[in-house]
C-alpha positions as CSV (number, residue, x, y, z in Angstrom):
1,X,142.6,-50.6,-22.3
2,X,142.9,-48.0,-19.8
3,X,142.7,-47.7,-16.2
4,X,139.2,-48.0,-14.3
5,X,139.4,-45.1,-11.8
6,X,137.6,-46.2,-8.4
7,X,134.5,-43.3,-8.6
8,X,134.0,-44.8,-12.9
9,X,131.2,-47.5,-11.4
10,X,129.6,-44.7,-8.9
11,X,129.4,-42.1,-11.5
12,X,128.1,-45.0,-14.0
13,X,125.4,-45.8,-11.7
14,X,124.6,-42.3,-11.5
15,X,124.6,-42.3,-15.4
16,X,122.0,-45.4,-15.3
17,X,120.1,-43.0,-12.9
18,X,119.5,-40.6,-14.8
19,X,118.7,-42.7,-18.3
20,X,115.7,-44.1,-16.3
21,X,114.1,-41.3,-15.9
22,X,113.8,-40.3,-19.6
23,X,111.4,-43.1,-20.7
24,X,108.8,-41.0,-18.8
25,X,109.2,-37.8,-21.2
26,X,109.3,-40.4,-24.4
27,X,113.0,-40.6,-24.5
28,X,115.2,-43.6,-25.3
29,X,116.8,-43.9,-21.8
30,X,120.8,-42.3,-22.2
31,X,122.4,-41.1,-19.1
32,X,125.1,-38.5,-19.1
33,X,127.1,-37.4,-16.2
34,X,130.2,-35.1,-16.9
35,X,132.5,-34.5,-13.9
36,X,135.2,-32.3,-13.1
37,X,137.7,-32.8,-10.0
38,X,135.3,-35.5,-8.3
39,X,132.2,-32.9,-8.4
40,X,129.3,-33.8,-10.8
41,X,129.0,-30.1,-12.8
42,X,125.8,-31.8,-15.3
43,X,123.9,-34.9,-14.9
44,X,121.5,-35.0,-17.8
45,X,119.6,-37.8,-20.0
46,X,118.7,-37.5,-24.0
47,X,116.1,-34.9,-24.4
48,X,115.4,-35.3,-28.8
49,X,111.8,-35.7,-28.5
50,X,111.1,-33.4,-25.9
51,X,113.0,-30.4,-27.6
52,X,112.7,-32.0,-31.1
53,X,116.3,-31.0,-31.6
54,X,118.1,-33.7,-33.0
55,X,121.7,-32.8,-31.5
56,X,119.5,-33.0,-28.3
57,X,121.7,-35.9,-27.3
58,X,123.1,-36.6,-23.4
59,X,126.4,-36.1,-24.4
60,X,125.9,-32.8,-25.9
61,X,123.3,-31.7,-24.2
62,X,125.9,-32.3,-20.6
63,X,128.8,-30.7,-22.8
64,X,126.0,-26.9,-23.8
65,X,125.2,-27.3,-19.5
66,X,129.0,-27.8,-18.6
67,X,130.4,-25.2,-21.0
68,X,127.5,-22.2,-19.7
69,X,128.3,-23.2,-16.2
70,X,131.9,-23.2,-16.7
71,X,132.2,-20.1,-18.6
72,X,134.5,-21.7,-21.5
73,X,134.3,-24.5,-24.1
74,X,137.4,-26.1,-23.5
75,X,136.7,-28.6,-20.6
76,X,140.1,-30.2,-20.3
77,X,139.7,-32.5,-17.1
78,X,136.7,-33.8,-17.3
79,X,135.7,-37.4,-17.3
80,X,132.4,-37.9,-19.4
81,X,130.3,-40.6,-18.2
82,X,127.2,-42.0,-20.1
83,X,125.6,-45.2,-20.7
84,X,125.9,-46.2,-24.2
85,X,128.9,-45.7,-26.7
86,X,128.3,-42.4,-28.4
87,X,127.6,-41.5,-31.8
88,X,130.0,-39.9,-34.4
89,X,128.0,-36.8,-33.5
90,X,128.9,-36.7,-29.8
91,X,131.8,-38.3,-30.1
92,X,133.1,-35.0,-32.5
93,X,131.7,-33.0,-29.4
94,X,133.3,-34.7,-27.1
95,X,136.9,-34.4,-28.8
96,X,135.9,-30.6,-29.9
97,X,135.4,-30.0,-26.4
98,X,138.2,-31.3,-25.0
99,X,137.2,-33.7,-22.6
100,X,139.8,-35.6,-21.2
101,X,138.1,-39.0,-20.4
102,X,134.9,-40.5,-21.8
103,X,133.6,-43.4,-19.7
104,X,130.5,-45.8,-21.5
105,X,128.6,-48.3,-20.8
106,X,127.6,-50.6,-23.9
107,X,128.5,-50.4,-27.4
108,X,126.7,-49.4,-30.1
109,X,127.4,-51.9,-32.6
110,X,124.9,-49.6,-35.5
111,X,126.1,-45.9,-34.6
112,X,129.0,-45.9,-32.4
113,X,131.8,-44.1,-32.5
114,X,134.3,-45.0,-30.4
115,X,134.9,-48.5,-31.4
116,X,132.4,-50.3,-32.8
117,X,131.3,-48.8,-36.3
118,X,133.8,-46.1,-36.2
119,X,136.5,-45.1,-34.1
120,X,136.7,-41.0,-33.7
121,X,139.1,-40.4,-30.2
122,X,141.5,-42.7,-32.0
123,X,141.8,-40.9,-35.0
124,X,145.5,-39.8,-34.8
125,X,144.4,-36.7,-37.3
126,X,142.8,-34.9,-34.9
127,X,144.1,-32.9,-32.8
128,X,142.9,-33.8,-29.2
129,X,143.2,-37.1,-28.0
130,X,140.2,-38.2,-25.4
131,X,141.1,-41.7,-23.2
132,X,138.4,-43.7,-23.8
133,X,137.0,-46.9,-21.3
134,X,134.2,-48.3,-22.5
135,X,132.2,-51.6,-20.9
136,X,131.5,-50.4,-17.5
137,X,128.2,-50.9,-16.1
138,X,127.8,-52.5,-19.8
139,X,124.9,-55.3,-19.1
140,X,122.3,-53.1,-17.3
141,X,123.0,-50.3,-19.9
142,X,122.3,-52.9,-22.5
143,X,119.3,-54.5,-20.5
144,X,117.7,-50.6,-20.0
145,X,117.9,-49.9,-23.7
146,X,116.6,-53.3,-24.5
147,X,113.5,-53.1,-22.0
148,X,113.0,-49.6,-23.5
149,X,113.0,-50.9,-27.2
150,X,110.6,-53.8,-26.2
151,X,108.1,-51.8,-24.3
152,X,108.1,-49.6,-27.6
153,X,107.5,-52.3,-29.9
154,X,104.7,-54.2,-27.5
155,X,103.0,-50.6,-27.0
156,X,103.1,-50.6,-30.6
157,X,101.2,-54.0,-31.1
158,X,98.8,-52.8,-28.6
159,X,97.3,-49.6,-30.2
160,X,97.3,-51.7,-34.0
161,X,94.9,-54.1,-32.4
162,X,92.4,-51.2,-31.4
């Protein structure tokens, strides 16, 4: 495991944020933040439904913002932060991107890719390594995802009865 840097439950928090507020434009509530020398450059949630884009994800969605305000692609030096373990998708983004750190909440025990189904920064292959930490902020992640996914599913019982 690697080390927790003091700012990682501040920028979660910030991450956690930012997820809440994506439940109200019909997203499933995934917080982003990507920083770069202790300055937030992107603090974004998912944004799939409204765009119907589905590589509309935080992650990538932060890396597009980070990359136009930057002026480059490589982002070497930046810590990613977002609340739940991202998908082989993001997690090639993340790598392709060069992001130094990636910092996540819970796991994703059906998609993710940085531990639980699959494994991508480790894959010695490759030629960019990212430092991974994940678990941070890890029960209210879960809990937002999981009040999220039952508010779905009740809202779903509701409009069957009518």
């Amino acid at each position: 495991m690697s080390f927790i840097a003091d700012k990682d439950l501040e920028y979660m928090q910030l991450a956690l944020e930012t997820a809440r507020r994506a439940p109200a434009l019909g997203e499933v509530p995934i917080g982003a933040v990507l920083v770069l020398d202790g300055h937030v450059l992107v603090q974004v949630h998912n944004f799939r439904e409204a765009w119907q884009d589905p590589t509309a994800h935080a992650e990538v969605v932060a890396i597009r913002e980070a990359a136009t305000r930057l002026g480059t692609w490589r982002l070497t030096g930046t810590t990613l932060y977002v609340t739940i373990e991202p998908c082989s998708m993001c997690a090639g983004a993340i790598i392709q991107s060069r992001i130094t750190r990636l910092v996540f909440g819970a796991k994703d025990p059906k998609a993710g890719a940085c531990g639980s189904v699959f494994n991508l920064p480790d894959e010695r292959r490759l030629n960019h390594r990212v430092e991974v930490v994940g678990g941070i902020l890890e029960q209210e992640s879960q809990e937002l995802m999981q009040t999220f996914f039952r508010s779905l599913r009740e809202n779903v019982g509701e409009r069957a009865s009518f």
